[in-house]
SEVEX-164605 format. One record per residue (C-alpha): residue in one letter; y, z, x. Coordinates in steps of 0.001 Angstrom, whole numbers, plus 500000, padded with zeros to 6 digits. Layout:
<rs>
aYZX...
</rs>
This chain:
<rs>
x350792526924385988x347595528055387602x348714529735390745x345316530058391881x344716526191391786x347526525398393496x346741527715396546x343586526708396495x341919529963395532x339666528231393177x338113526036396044x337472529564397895x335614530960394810x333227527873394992x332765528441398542x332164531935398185x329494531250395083x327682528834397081x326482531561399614x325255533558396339x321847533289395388x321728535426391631x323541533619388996x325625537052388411x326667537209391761x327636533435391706x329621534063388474x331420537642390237x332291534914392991x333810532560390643x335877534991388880x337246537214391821x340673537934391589x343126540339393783x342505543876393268x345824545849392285x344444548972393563x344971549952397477x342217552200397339x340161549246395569x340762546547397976x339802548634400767x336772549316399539x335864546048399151x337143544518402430x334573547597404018x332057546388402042x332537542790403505x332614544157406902x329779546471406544x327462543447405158x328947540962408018x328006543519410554x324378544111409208x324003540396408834x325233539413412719x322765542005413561x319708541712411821x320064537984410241x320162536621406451x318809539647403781x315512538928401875x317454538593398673x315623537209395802x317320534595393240x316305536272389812x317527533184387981x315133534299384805x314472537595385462x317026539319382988x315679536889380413x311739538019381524x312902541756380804x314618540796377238x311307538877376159x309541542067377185x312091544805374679x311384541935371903x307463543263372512x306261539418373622x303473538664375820x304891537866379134x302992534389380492x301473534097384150x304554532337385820x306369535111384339x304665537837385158x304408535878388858x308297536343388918x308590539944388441x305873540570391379x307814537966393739x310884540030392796x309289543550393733x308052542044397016x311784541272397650x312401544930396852x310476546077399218x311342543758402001x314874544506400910x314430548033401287x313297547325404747x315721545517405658x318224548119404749x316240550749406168x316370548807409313x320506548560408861x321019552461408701x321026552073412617x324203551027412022x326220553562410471x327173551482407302x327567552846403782x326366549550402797x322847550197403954x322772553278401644x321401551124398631x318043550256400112x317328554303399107x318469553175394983x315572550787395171x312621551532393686x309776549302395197x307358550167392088x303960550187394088x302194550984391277x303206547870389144x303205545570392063x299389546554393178x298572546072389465x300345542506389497x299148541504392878x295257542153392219x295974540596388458x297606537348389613x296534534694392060x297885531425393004x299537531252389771x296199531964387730x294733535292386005x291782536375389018x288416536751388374x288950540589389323x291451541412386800x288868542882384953x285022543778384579x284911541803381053x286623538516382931x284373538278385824x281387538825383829x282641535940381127x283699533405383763x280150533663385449x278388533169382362x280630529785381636x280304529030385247x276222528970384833x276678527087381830x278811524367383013x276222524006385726x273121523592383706x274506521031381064x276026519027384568x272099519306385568x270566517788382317x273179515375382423x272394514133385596x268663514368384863x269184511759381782x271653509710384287x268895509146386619x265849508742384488x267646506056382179x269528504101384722x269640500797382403x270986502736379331x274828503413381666x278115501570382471x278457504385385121x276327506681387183x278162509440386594x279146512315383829x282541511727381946x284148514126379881x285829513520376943x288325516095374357x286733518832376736x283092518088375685x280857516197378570x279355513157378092x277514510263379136x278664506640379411x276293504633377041x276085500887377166x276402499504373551x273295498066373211x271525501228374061x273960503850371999x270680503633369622x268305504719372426x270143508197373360x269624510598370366x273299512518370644x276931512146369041x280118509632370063x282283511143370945x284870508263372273x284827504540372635x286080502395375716x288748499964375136x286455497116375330x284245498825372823x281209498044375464x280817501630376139x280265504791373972x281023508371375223x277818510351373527x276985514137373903x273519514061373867x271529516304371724x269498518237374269x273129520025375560x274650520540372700x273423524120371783x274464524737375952x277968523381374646x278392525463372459x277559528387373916x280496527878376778x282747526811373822x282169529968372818x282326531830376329x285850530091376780x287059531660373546x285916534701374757x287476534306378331x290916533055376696x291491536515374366x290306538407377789x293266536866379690x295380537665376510x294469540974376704x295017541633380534x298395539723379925x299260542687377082x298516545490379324x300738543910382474x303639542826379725x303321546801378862x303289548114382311x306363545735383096x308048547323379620x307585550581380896x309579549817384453x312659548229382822x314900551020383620x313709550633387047x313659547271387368x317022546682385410x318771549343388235x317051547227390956x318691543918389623x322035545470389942x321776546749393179x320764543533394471x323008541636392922x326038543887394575x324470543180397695x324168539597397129x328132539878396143x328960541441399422x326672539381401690x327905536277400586x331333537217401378x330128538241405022x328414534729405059x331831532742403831x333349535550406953x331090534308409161x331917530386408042x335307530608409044x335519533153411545x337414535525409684x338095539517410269x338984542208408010x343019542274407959x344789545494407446x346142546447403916x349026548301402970x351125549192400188x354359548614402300x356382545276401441x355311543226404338x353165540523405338x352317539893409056x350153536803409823x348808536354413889x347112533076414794x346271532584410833x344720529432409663x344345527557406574x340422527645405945x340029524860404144x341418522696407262x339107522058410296x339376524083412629x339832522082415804x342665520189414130x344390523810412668x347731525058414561x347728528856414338x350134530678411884x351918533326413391x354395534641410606x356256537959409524x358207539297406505x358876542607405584x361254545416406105x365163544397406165x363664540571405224x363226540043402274x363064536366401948x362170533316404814x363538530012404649x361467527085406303x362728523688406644x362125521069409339x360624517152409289x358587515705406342x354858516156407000x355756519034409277x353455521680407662x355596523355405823x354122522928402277x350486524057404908x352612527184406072x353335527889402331x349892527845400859x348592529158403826x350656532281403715x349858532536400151x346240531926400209x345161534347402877x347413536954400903x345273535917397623x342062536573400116x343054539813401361x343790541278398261x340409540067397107x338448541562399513x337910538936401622x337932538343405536x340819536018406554x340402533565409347x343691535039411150x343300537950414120x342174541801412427x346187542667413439x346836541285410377x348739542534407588x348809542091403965x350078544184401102x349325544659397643x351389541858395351x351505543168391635x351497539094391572x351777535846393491x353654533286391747x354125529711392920x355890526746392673x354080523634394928x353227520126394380x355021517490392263x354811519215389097x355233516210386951x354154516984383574x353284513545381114x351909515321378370x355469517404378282x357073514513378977x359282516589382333x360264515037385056x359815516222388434x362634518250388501x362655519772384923x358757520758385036x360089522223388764x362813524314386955x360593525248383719x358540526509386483x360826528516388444x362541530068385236x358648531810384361x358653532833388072x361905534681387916x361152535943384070x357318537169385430x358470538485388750x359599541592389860x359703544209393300x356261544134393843x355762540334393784x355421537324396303x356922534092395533x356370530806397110x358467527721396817x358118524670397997x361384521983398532x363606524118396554x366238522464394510x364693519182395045x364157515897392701x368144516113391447x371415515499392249x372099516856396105x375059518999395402x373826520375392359x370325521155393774x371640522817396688x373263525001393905x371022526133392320x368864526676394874x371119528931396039x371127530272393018x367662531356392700x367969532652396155x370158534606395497x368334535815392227x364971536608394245x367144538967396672x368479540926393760x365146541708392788x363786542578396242x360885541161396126x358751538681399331x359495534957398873x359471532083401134x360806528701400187x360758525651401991x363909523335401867x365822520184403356x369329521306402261x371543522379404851x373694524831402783x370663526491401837x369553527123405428x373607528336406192x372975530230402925x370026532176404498x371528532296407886x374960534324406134x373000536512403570x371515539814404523x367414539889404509x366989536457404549x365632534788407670x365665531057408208x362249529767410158x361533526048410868x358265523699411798x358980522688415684x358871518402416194x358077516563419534x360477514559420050x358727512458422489x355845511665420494x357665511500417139x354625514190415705x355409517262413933x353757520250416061x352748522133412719x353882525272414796x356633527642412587x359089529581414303x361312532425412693x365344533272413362x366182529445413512x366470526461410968x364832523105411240x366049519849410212x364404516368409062x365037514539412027x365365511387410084x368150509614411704x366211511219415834x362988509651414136x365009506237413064x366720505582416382x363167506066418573x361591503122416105x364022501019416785x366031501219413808x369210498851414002x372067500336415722x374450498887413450x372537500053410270x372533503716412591x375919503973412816x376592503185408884x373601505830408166x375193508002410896x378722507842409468x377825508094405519x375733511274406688x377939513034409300x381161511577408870x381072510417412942x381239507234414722x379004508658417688x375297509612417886x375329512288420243x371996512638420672x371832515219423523x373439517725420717x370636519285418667x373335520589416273x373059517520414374x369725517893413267x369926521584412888x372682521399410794x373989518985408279x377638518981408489x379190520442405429x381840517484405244x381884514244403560x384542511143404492x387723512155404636x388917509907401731x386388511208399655x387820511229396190x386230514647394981x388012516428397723x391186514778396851x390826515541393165x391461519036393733x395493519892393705x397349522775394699x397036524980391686x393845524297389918x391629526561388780x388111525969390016x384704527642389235x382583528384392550x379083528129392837x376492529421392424x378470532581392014x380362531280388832x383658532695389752x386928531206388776x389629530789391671x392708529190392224x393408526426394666x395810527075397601x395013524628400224x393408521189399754x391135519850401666x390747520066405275x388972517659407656x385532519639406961x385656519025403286x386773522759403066x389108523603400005x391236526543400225x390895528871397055x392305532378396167x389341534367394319x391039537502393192x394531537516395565x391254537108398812x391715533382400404x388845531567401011x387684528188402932x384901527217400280x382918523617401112x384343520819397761x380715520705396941x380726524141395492x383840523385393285x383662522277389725x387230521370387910x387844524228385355x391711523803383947x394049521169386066x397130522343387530x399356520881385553x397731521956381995x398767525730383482x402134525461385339x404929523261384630x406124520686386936x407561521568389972x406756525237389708x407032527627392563x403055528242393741x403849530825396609x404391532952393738x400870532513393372x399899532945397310x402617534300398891x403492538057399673x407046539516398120x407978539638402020x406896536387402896x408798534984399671x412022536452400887x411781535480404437x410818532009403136x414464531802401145x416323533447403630x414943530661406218x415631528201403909x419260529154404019x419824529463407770x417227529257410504x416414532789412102x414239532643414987x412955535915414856x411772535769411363x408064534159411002x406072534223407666x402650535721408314x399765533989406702x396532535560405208x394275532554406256
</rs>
């Protein structure tokens, strides 16, 4: 599953990319990942600061786009000629050098390491002068060489006197013309002859009109001047040819140069656009470490508005290991997830976070993920299989150095069997010591985290008032889903209530003033349940999610609690957790004697002896 999709990452790479203007530096964008080096990612979070700083300073670099200008530099090793527009792009690019250079000159005021490239690039005066006095407004100049000027007068002087004779004919043989004016026609000029004079002009058709009432003829007395700037043009063409040689050879002799130039500036295209996507969303530089922790103050999600974004403040690390969030549907809890995630993802890439420069993240060997619906048709999974196929590659890939993230843990199945293994992989995560937060609805899971070391339950907070979740987390307590709160303020039926009430909680009342009830799911079911009265005295029972095999010494109590010895230690252990392993009465024959079983030697005798004859100072002392 693409972890980076699903927090999002991939929407920050096409952020970032956007702000690019090179199409290497676009492409570095869209392929940033987390560095695994500290040393690395420091670097590069400096280098975002250092450009962010220089760019609230001194405003947007000069940078130049070089879309073709790797290509222009290949055609010139091949030993092509290199056309105007070409050649046009290599002198724009050198003028961005040097304004570049400027610019960065300018930025040394500042202190930054960053502004230590401008002295890499090589403005190339030479070439530029050369390209600049060779090239105008897209178009070889007359002054590019001696030979040029010299040929472009001559055609100039020509075109002029066959315009001249042309107009001379024009005027003296009004009658003969459709038009008053010359025409040209397949780059010869000519004169527009009425048919019934085309006999009258001595000279050669060169075209027909549509109608056929006109003929195009070059008349004799200009053809020799013709010619002769037919023959200039030639001329003027190979001269452009040959100035175009001697700049493609002076560009081939700066590729080293020019090549070192291209990678400078595309580095500091790179790093500027990450100042710019800083600048976007207000981020700062957080502080990285190699300790397990992550601390988030005010954080927000930056792909959420701002105005409508309720600050993160969150904290794991040192003696917790693992958070727990639950609280109401649409509560933010899936936003807390990806949001912790995705600002780790950013940190670790370099990137400014849009959370306060307190901020801590550490180095994650990886960040592995399980969010969304994860319903697979082309697998043919259901929810909660492609969920679980999911989680197994989590716990196969993860190890110490990882952060996990998983979102409604256990869900999509049965309740008593998700809650199991949910605990399960809980409990799985904490034996490898890794981060992970998970988000859940199942109250066992959030007693789970509240009775296991380095776990920490956290919740999203609710108005009660307003029936809106706040979207505001807050760690040491556990949420709950306020569904039956949420039902009673919309008027839900109070009869309907009470049924809900009593098949949830097991109580005729709704005491409403007591926030226990939606903190905490009770752990018991009816009374007359029939799983909790399937358990006798005597079985042996398998206990979850540790898998171990007890015996049963007490049944159930009003809580749905089932007494059961686990290696001669009584425990009160919720019916939920039980699974049948060998009935009583497959293992003991009838009637048999269980405070064998469960009872001391001591308590045994004093039991007989009381049996016989009442004493009343002999009392049996019980373990539970």
């Amino acid at each position: 599953m693409n972890n980076n999709k699903l927090l999002e990452f991939d929407t920050i790479q096409e952020l970032l990319a956007a702000y690019a203007l090179s199409p290497a530096a676009k492409e570095k964008c869209r392929k940033l990942s987390p560095y695994t080096s500290l040393q690395a990612c420091k670097n590069r979070l400096k280098e975002t600061t250092e450009a962010k700083k220089i760019l609230e300073c001194f405003g947007s670099p000069p940078l130049p786009i070089m879309a073709e200008l790797k290509e222009i530099l290949e055609i010139c090793r091949k030993d092509a000629l290199l056309s105007v527009e070409q050649l046009t792009a290599v002198s724009q690019f050198l003028s961005s050098c040097k304004r570049m250079k400027a610019y960065l000159t300018k930025a040394e005021l500042l202190g930054t390491g960053i502004s230590q490239y401008g002295k890499i690039l090589d403005e190339l005066p030479a070439l530029l002068e050369e390209l600049e006095c060779s090239i105008r407004y897209g178009e070889i100049d007359d002054f590019a060489s001696t030979e040029l000027k010299n040929l472009r007068r001559k055609i100039e002087s020509c075109h002029i006197q066959i315009k001249q004779k042309l107009e001379s004919i024009l005027r003296n043989k009004k009658d003969w013309f459709s038009d008053a004016y010359v025409s040209e026609r397949n780059g010869r000029f000519v004169l527009p002859v009425k048919k019934d004079y085309k006999q009258q002009l001595k000279g050669t058709v060169i075209g027909v009109s549509g109608t056929g009432e006109t003929y195009f003829m070059e008349p004799d007395s200009i053809q020799k001047l013709q010619k002769e700037e037919i023959d200039l043009q030639i001329e003027e063409e190979n001269e452009v040819r040959k100035i175009l040689y001697t700049l493609t050879s002076l560009v081939d002799d700066c590729i080293p140069s020019l090549q070192a130039n291209i990678e400078v500036l595309e580095t500091l295209d790179f790093a500027f656009a990450k100042a710019k996507l800083s600048c976007e969303m207000s981020g700062s530089e957080p502080m990285i470490t190699e300790i397990r922790e992550i601390r988030i103050i005010n954080g927000r999600h930056p792909l959420l508005k701002k105005e409508s974004c309720v600050p993160l403040d969150f904290e794991i690390g040192g003696s917790i290991s693992g958070v727990v969030i639950t609280g109401p549907n649409t509560g933010g809890k899936t936003v807390a997830l990806k949001t912790i995630g995705l600002l780790s993802l950013m940190a670790q890439s370099g990137l400014h976070v849009p959370a306060e420069s307190q901020s801590v993240f550490s180095i994650h060997r990886n960040i592995l993920c399980d969010i969304g619906d994860g319903q697979s048709i082309t697998e043919n999974l259901s929810t909660f299989s492609a969920h679980l196929s999911n989680i197994i590659s989590i716990l196969e890939k993860s190890g110490s150095e990882s952060l996990i993230l998983l979102d409604e843990l256990g869900s999509g199945t049965d309740p008593a069997e998700g809650m199991g293994i949910a605990v399960a992989i809980l409990h799985a995560l904490r034996k490898k010591r890794c981060l992970f937060i998970a988000t859940t609805h199942y109250p066992e899971v959030k007693e789970y985290a509240k009775n296991t070391p380095n776990i920490l339950n956290a919740r999203m907070t609710f108005d009660r008032e307003t029936l809106k979740p706040l979207y505001c987390l807050e760690l040491g307590e556990a949420g709950a889903s306020c569904a039956l709160f949420i039902a009673k303020r919309l008027g839900f039926p109070e009869e309907l209530l009470k049924i809900a009430q009593t098949a949830a909680y097991s109580e005729k009342t709704f005491p409403e003033e007591k926030e226990i009830l939606f903190e905490k799911r009770k752990s018991q079911t009816i009374k007359t349940s029939k799983r909790q009265d399937s358990f006798q005295i005597g079985d042996s029972v398998i206990v979850y999610p540790q898998k171990k095999i007890g015996i049963v010494y007490q049944k159930s109590n009003e809580k749905g609690e089932i007494g059961v010895q686990i290696k001669k230690e009584k425990n009160l252990i919720s019916h939920k957790r039980l699974k049948l392993h060998i009935p009583a009465k497959e293992l003991y024959p009838e009637n048999y004697d269980f405070s064998i079983l469960f009872d001391t030697v001591e308590s045994r005798k004093i039991r007989h002896q009381m049996e016989r004859k009442y004493s009343p100072d002999r009392k049996i002392e019980s373990d539970d």
